[in-house]
ZAGU-306061 format. One record per residue (C-alpha): z negated, x, y negated; residue number from 1. Coordinates in Angstrom, 3 decimals. Layout:
BEGIN
Z|X|Y|i
Z|X|Y|NUM
...
This chain:
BEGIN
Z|X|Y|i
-13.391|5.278|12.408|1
-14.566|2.394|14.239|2
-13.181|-1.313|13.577|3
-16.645|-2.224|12.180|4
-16.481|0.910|9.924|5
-12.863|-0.179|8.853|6
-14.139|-3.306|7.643|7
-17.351|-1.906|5.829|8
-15.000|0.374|3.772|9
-12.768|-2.916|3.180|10
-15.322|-4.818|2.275|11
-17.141|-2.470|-0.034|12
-13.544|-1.228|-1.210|13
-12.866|-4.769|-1.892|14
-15.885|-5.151|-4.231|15
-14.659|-5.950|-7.970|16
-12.282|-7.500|-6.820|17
-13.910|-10.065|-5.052|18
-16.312|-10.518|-7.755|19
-13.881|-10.999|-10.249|20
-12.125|-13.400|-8.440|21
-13.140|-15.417|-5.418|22
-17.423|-15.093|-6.371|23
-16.496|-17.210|-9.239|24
-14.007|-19.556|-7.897|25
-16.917|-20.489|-5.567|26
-19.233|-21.084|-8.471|27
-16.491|-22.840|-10.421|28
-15.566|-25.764|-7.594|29
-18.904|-25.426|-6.338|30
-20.029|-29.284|-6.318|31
-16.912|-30.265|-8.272|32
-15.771|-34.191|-7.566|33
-12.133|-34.196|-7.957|34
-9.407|-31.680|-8.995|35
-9.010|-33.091|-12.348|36
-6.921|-31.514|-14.891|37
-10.169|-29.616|-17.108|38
-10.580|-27.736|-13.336|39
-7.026|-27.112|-12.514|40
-6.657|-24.942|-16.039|41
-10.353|-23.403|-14.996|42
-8.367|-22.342|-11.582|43
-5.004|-21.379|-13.625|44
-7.204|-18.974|-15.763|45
-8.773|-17.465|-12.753|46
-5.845|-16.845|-10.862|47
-3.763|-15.668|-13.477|48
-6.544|-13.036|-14.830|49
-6.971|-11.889|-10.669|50
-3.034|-11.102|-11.724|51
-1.692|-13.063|-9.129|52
0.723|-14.194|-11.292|53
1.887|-17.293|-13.425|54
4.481|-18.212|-10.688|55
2.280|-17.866|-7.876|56
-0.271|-19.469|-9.144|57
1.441|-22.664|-9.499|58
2.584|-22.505|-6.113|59
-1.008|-22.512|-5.307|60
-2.469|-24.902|-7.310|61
0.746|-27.336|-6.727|62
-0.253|-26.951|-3.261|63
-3.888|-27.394|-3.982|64
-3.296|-30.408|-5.895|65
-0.959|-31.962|-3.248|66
-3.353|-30.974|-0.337|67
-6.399|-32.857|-2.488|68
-4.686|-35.811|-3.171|69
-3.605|-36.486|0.188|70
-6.425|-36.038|2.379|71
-9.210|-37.316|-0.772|72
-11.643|-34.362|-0.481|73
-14.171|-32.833|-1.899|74
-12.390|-29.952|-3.845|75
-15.106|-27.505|-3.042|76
-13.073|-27.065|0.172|77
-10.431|-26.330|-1.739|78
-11.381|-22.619|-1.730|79
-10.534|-22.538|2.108|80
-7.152|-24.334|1.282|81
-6.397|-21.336|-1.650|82
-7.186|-18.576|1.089|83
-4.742|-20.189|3.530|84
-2.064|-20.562|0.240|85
-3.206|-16.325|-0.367|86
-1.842|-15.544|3.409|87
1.088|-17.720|3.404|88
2.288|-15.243|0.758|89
1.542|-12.746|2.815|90
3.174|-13.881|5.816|91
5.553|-10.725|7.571|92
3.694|-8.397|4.707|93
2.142|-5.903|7.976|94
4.295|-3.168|9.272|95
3.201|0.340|10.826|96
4.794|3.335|10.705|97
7.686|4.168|11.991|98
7.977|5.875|15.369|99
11.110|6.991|16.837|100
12.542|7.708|20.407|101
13.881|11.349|19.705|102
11.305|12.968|17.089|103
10.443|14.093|14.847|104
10.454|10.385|12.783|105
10.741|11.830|8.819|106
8.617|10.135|6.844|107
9.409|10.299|3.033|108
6.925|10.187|0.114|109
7.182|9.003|-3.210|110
5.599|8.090|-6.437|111
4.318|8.826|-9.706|112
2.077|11.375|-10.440|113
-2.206|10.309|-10.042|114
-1.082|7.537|-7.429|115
-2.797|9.660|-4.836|116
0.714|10.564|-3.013|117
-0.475|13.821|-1.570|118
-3.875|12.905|-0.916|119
-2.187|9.654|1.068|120
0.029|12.259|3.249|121
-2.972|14.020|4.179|122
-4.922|10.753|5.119|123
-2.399|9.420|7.234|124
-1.772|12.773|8.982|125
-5.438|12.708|9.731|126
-5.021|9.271|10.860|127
-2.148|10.408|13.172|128
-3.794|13.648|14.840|129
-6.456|11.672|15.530|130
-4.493|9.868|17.724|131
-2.948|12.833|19.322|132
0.268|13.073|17.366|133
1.320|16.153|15.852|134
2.345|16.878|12.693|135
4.365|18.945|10.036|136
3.921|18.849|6.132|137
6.774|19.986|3.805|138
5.123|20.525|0.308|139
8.196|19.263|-1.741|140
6.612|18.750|-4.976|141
8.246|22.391|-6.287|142
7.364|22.022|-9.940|143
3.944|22.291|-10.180|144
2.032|25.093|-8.007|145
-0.896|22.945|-7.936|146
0.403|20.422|-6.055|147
2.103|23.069|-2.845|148
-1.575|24.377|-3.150|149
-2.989|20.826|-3.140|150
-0.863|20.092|0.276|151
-1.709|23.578|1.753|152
-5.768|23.019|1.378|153
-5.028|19.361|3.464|154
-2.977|21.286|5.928|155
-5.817|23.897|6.617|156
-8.787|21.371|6.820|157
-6.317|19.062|9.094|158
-5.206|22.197|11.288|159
-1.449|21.065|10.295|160
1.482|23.479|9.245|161
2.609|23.359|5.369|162
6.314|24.084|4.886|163
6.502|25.448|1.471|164
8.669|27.971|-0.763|165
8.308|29.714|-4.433|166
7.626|27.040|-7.072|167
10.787|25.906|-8.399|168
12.793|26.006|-4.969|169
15.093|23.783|-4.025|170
13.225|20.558|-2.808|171
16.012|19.592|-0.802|172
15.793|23.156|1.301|173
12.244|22.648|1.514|174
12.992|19.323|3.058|175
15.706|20.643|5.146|176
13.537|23.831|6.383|177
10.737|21.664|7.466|178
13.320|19.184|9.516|179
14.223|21.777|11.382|180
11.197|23.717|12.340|181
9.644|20.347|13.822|182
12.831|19.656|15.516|183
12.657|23.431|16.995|184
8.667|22.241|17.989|185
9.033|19.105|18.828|186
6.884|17.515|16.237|187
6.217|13.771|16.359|188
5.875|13.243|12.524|189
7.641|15.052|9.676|190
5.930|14.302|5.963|191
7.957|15.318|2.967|192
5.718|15.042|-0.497|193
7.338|14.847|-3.365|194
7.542|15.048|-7.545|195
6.031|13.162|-8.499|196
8.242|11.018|-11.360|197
8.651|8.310|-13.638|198
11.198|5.973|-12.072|199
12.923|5.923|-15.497|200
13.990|9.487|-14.705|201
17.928|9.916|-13.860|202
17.414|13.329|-12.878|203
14.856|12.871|-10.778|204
15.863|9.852|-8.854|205
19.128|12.090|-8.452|206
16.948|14.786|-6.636|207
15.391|12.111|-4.322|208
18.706|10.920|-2.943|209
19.625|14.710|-2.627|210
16.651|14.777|-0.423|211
17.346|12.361|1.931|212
21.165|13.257|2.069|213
20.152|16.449|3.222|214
17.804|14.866|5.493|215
20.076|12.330|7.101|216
22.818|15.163|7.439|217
20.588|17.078|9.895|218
19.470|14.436|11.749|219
21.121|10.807|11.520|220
18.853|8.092|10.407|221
16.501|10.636|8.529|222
14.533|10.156|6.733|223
12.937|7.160|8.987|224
10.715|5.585|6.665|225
10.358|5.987|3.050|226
7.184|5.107|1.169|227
6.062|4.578|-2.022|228
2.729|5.478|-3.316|229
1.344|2.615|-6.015|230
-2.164|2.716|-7.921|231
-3.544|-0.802|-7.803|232
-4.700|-0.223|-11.192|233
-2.004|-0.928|-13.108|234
-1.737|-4.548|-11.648|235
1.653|-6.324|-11.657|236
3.111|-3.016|-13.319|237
3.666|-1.855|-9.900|238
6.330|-4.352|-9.416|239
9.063|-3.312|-12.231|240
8.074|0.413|-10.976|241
8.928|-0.708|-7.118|242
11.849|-2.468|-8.134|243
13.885|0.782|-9.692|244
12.530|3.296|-7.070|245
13.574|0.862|-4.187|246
17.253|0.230|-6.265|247
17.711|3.720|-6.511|248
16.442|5.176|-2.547|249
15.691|2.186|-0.561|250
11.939|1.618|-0.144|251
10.727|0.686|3.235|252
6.662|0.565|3.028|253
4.396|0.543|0.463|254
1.039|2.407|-0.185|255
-1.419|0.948|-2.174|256
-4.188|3.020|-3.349|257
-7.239|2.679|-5.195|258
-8.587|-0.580|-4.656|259
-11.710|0.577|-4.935|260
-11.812|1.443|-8.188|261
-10.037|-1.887|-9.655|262
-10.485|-5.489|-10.036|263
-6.312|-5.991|-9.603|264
-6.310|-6.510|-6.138|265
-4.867|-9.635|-6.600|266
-1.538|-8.232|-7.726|267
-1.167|-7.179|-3.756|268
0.657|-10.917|-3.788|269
3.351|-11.365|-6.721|270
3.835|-7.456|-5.103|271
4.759|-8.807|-2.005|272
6.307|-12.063|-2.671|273
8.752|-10.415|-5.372|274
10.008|-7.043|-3.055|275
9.325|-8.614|0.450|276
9.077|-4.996|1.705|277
6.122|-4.388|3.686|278
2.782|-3.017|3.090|279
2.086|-0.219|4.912|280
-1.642|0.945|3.905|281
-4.130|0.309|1.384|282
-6.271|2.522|0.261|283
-10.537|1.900|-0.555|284
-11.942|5.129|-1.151|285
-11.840|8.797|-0.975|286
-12.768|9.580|2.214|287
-9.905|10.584|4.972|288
-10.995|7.357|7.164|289
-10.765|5.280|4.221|290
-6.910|4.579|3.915|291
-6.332|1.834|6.626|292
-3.479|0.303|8.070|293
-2.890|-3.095|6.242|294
-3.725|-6.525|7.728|295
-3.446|-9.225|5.941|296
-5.883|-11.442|7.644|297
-8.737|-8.638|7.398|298
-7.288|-8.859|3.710|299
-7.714|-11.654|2.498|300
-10.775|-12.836|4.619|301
-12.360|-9.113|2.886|302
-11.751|-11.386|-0.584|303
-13.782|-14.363|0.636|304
-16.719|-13.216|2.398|305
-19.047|-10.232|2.310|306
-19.759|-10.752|5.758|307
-17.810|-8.451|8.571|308
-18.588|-10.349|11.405|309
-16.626|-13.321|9.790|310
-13.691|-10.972|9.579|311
-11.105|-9.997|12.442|312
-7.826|-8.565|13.238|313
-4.911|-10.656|13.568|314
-1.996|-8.571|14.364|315
């Protein structure tokens, strides 16, 4: 997709969000004189219900209120002020995927089940091939049939290989099998789905560290990157949820998905600011071309304006 489609999706993806949040902030402070205190709780409320967060939002209004009383404005330009406060929080939030100097780099997949985890292996794949990398898919997620079948249907329409055994295999030897057949081909990128799980499973988060032992005993340093798949609708629930799965495996990018379909895009920020481990994608749709690499200037600027020639890439 081109970078003017990229920021169509964003911006349409981006939709009840921004009209939940920053289309009334501009009708709130529009023609306001002075941040007085009946204003600053009008903000609060705002913020808060975008789920950005109680602490957060102090830190931006205590910045909004400091930045108003010291250069005597009018506050209506105090939504430009909030948007630089939004990508402060941000700041070191981008990272790409991981690509290594002796492939294949293993890239590890986690996350509850309806987050969209398979359907986010495929779309970065297709993302990948695209840009002339190959690729290998090890269906991992042994329990239920539906989702090795799920995996093997991407695989065929991306013209990618599936590793996959009898439901109820050993995930781990899944993993394993796959590791070495794109080591034997020389595969750039090795994806390994998983179950998906609640992270207040033992056993499960016990299987997951099986995985990547078995990974990292092949090759050293495997698996190179391990992300984990969160629905943006469920807000700031994604946090506590982050927090175990990174305790248990070590998280290293995040993949949010669903934007599109929720008003909590805000909660991308208290996210951020409370795991400081960086966001990988974001997805705003359904279509392959519709999970994008995250920037967080394209980001947040997608929250402010409707127009996509305001909006650029800054990384």
């Amino acid at each position: 997709m081109t970078g003017r489609g990229l920021i169509s999706s964003l911006l349409k993806g981006l939709s009840k969000t921004r009209h939940g949040f920053t289309d009334r902030l501009d009708s709130l402070i529009s023609g306001a004189h002075g941040l007085d205190g009946g204003l600053r709780d009008e903000i609060e409320e705002l913020l808060i219900t975008a789920d950005i967060g109680v602490v957060l939002t102090a830190r931006i209004l205590d910045d909004l209120s400091a930045w108003a009383a010291k250069n005597n404005v009018n506050p209506a330009e105090g939504t430009l002020r909030i948007k630089e406060s939004l990508l402060s929080i941000l700041e070191e939030s981008e990272g790409a995927i991981s690509a290594v100097d002796a492939p294949p780099a293993v890239v590890l997949v986690l996350g509850v089940n309806g987050t969209g985890k398979t359907t986010t292996i495929a779309k970065i794949a297709h993302d990948l091939t695209e840009h002339g990398k190959s690729v290998i898919l090890a269906a991992g997620d042994t329990f239920r049939d539906a989702a090795v079948e799920q995996l093997t249907v991407w695989g065929d329409r991306l013209g990618v290989e599936v590793v996959s055994q009898k439901q109820g295999a050993d995930p781990a030897a899944v993993a394993f099998d796959a590791l070495v057949r794109a080591q034997t081909r020389g595969i750039d990128y090795l994806f390994v789905d998983t179950a998906g799980r609640l992270h207040t499973k033992y056993n499960l988060m016990e299987e997951l560290k099986k995985i990547k032992r078995v990974l990292g005993d092949r090759m050293p340093a495997a698996p190179h990157e391990t992300l984990l798949v969160l629905d943006a609708g469920i807000g700031q629930n994604n946090i506590a949820q982050a927090k175990k799965f990174h305790e248990e495996v070590g998280i290293t990018g995040i993949v949010l998905t669903k934007l599109d379909g929720s008003a909590k895009g805000g909660a991308i920020f208290p996210l951020f600011a409370d795991l400081r481990i960086p966001i990988k994608y974001i997805g705003v749709g359904e279509g392959a071309d519709d999970l994008m690499p995250f920037d967080r200037h394209q980001f947040v600027e997608a929250l402010f304006s409707q127009d996509g020639a305001a909006i650029r890439s800054n990384r």
